[in-house]
Every structure is written in C-alpha cells, then in structure tokens.
N, C-alpha and C positions, 0 to 999 in steps of 0.2 A: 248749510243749505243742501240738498236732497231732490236732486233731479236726475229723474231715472231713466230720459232719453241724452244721448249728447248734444249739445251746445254746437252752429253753423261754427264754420271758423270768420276770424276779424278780418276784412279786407281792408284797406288803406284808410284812414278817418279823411275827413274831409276839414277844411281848415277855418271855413265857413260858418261851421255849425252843425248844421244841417248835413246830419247825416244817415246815413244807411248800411252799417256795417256788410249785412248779410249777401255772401259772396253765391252769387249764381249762377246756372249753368249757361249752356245753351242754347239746349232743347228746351228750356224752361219754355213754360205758356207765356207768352209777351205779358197777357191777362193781369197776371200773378207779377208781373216783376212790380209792375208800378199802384197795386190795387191797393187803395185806403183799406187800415185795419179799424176796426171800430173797439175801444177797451171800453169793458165798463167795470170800473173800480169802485168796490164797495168798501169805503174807508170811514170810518165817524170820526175821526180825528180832522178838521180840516186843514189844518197845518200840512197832513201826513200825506192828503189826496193832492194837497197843492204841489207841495215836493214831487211827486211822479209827474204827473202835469207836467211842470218843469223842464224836468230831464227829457221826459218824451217830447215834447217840442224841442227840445234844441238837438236833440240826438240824429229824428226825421220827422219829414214832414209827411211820412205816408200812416202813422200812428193818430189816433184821432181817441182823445178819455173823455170819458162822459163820468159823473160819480155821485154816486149815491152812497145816502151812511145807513141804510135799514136794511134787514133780510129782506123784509116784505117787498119794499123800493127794488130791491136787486131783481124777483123774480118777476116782477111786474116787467119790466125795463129788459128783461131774454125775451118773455114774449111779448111784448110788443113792440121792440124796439128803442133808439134815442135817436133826439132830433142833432142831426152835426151839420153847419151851416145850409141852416134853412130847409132839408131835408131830412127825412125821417128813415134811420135806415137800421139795419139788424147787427146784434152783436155778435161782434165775431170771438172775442174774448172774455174774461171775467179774470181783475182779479181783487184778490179778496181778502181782507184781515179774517184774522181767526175769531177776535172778542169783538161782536154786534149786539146794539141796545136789545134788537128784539129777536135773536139767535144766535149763530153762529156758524161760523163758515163750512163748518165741517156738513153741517143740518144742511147748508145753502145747495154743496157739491153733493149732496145724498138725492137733495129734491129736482135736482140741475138730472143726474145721473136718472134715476129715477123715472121721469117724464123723458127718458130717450133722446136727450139734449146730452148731444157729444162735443161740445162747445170747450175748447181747453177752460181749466181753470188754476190760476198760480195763486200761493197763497202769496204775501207781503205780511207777515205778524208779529206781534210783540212777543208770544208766546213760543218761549228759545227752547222749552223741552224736548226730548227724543219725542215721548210718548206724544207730544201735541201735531210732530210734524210725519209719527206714524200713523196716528188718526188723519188726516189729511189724506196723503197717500193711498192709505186704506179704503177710504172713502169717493178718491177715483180723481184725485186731485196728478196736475199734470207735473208741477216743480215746487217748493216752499223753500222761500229766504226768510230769513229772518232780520227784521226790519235795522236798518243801521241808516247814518244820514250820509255815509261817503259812497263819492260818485261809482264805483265801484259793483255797488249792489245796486243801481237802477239802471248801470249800463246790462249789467249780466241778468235782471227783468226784462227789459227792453229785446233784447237776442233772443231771449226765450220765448214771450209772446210774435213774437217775428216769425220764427220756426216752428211756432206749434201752427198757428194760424196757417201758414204755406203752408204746413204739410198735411193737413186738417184740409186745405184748396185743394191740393193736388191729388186726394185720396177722393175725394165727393164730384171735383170737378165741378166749383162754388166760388170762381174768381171774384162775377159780381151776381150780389145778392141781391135780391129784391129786395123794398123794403116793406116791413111791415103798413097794414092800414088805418094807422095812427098818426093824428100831428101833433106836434111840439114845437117850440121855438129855438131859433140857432142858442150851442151851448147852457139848454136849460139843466139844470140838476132838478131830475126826477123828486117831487116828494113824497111824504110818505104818509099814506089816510088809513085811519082805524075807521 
C-alpha cells in the first residue's frame, strides 16, 4: 500500500465496537469532530462492498457506505449525491476498485479530477502491481491498498478516509454539506442505466 499523506495516530479502541480511532485536537471545529462521513464505494464484487460495510460499521458509527459496482453509477452518485437514512446527501469520499465492468478506476479519478471535484479518493484493488498502484497515484488518487480479507487493511482504510475527509473539512471549511436535489430511498445502491 502507497499512501503518500501520513496516517492520524490510534487513540484508545473502544471495547464496544464502535469506534473512532482518530485522535483530535482542541481547537478542532466541534462541527468536524462528530460530522457523518458519506463513502461511496465502487466495488462489483458484492461480497468485497459487503466486507467494508462491515468493518466500517463496527469500527464507527460516524462513517456512512453507499455502493455502487459501475463507473457510470459512480459518477452519477458525486453529482448528485446518495440517499443515507432517508436523506439525500453529498459524497464526501470515493472509494474505488481498480477493474470495473464498464471502466476503471483510474478513468473514474481522471474524470472525478478532471470536472474540479477534489473529493479524496482511495483505491481498494485486486490489482497488486507497482505500475497499477502508480497509475492511480498518478492520476490524482489519494492512498491504494491492495485488497486482502484481514482486519488490518480495512482498519488502515477506515483511518484514511477519516483523515482525508477532516482534512478535505478543515481546508474548504465543509463540516455540513448540503445535500444535493435529488431523492432516493434509505440505504439504496444506486443503479446503473445505459
């Protein structure tokens, strides 16, 4: 894995479950300490989307995944949003396998970058080469794991969207976001229309 900002440090886990690693200050904006993140993961695998799911729910409850398996899905879903219980609200993250039926993630963060959408995005992929996780990077990508099933690599996901997202808030000064003017229904997964 290839992440080219550093990693918050681990504060105490909680024993509950539910938790929140990310250790903050306290000047922080109150805003930002407790403000839902919104992920929208672009996974075709459903097995692979369920797994994050997952971990991000028992890790905290301030994480919120929405998930689609299409480029198309994906780009629809920045601009106009996903509905997360009963509301319709904007993404704050992307994260993204590399091999999509109808692109690829690298296409995804060129067209993401591209349209002036500074929105982090981490890869999660199958795809273990240098050269796959330098085109990423290259292409304006914020961290790439490479996909594994131990708890491990979705806690060190989980920290990273956490930190890009605060620090992404605290640079725009974008605690809470409006949401887009679009509805959906709680927990829909976006589909995908030719």
């Amino acid at each position: 894995m290839t992440d080219p900002t550093p990693s918050p440090p681990d504060a105490p886990v909680d024993t509950d479950g539910a938790v929140d690693r990310t250790e903050r200050t306290a000047d922080e904006p109150a805003a930002d300490r407790g403000a839902p993140i919104t992920v929208l993961q672009v996974e075709p695998d459903p097995r692979s989307a369920e797994l994050l799911e997952a971990f991000a729910s028992r890790l905290t409850d301030r994480i919120r995944i929405r998930s689609v398996d299409r480029f198309a899905a994906a780009l629809d879903a920045v601009e106009t949003g996903v509905s997360v219980d009963g509301e319709h609200v904007a993404v704050d993250c992307v994260v993204t396998e590399r091999r999509l039926p109808d692109g690829d993630g690298v296409a995804l963060v060129d067209g993401l970058r591209g349209a002036d959408r500074d929105l982090p995005v981490v890869f999660h992929a199958t795809c273990p080469a240098e050269e796959c996780e330098a085109a990423a990077v290259d292409a304006g990508a914020d961290a790439y794991f490479e996909k594994g099933s131990d708890r491990g690599t979705f806690d060190a996901i989980i920290d990273r969207v956490r930190a890009l997202v605060e620090e992404r808030r605290e640079r725009t000064g974008d605690a809470e976001r409006s949401p887009p003017n679009t509805l959906g229904s709680p927990g829909e997964t976006l589909p995908f229309e030719e």
